[in-house]
C-alpha positions in Angstrom: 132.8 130.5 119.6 134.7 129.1 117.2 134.0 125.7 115.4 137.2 123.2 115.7 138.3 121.5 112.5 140.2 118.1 111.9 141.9 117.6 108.6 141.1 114.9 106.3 144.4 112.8 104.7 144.7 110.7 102.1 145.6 107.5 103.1 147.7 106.6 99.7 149.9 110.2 99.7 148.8 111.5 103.3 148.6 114.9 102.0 145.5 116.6 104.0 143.3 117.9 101.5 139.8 118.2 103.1 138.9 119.9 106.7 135.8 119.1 108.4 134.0 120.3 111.4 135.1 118.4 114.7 132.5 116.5 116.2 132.7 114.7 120.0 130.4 112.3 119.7 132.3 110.5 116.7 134.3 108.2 118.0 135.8 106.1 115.3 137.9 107.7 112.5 135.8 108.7 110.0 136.7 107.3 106.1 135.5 108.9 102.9 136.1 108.3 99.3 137.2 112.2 98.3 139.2 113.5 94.9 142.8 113.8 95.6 144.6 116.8 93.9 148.0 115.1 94.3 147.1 111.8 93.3 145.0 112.5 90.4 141.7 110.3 91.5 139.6 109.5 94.1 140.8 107.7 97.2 140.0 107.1 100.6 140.8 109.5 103.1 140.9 109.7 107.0 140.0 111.7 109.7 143.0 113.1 111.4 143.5 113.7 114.6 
């Protein structure tokens, strides 16, 4: 059984630099403040869908 992953964007570039397990009983978006590569700093970045 394999684990499903959702990717995590950045919400100032959109590139999706972070994956994270896929859980169902998360129902909002989660946001977290993560390093992004392309943007040179830390920003927030969502949970895709």
């Amino acid at each position: 059984m394999s684990v499903r992953k959702v990717a995590m964007a950045c919400s100032v570039c959109g590139h999706r630099n972070y994956f994270i397990p896929e859980k169902k009983e998360r129902t909002e978006r989660l946001t977290l403040n993560k390093f992004c590569k392309y943007c040179g700093k830390v920003t927030p970045h969502q949970e895709t869908r």
